[in-house]
C-alpha positions, 0 to 999 in steps of 0.5 A: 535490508533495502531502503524500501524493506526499512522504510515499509517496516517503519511504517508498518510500525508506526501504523500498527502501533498507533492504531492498534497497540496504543489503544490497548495501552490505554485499555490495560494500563499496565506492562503489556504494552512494552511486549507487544512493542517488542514482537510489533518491532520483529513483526513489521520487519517479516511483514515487509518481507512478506509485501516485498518479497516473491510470493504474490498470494502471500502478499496480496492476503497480508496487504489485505489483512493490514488494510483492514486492520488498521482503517476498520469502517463500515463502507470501501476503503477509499484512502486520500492520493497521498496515502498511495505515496506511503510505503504501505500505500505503494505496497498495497497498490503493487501486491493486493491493488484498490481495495475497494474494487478493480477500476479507479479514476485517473486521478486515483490511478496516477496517485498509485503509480506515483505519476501525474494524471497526464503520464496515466492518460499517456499510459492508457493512449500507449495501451500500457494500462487498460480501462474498463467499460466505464473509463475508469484504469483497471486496476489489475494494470495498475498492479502489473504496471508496478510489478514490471518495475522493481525500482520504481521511485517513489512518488516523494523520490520524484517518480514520474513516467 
């Protein structure tokens, strides 16, 4: 398994088990936690696979599935520029994009490609990334832009463009 398969996975289980597993905890008070736990911990290792893997629709629609489980809400999911530098984030951003639609502003752009602001407006002059009629980064670029680069480093390994 790839450092980044590792890496997802663990936070696939961190997150699950936090915003869905502990609160069942607390509901049941009793055993059944420890074998969801279980299942959670060979769950997130196929659900990395999946995100990481070569089916794009079957990624897309996991990605999507996640999202929504685990940040419900009445309004788009509109996560802060960090949460893109997370395996998850970076994930969702390569396979399914902005959930909350198909163009982001620059600063939302950069921080799903883990690049600086700058390096996005240097991007859209190279025609690179495209804009819709607004100005804003389409994110359907964005998505091929991370897809042409398998070992893209990281926005915390010092990812730049």
């Amino acid at each position: 398994m790839t450092d980044d398969r590792r890496a997802l996975a663990e936070d696939l289980r961190r997150l699950v088990g936090g915003r869905v597993l502990d609160p069942l905890d607390i509901l049941f008070e009793g055993n059944e936690g420890e074998r969801l736990r279980e299942r959670l911990a060979d769950k997130s290792h196929e659900w990395a696979d999946v995100l990481l893997g070569e089916d794009d629709r079957a990624a897309a629609y996991l990605a999507i599935r996640l999202v929504s489980v685990l940040y419900p809400g009445d309004g788009p999911f509109d996560p802060p520029a960090e949460w893109w530098g997370t395996p998850l984030g970076r994930a969702v951003a390569r396979r399914a994009g902005h959930p909350a639609g198909p163009a982001v502003p620059v600063s939302v752009a950069a921080a799903m490609l883990g690049i600086t602001r700058q390096g996005v407006h240097d991007l859209l002059r190279r025609r690179k990334l495209d804009r819709d009629a607004e100005g804003r980064v389409l994110t359907a670029s964005i998505q091929a832009r991370l897809s042409s680069r398998p070992d893209q480093p990281s926005p915390a390994r010092g990812g730049h463009e």
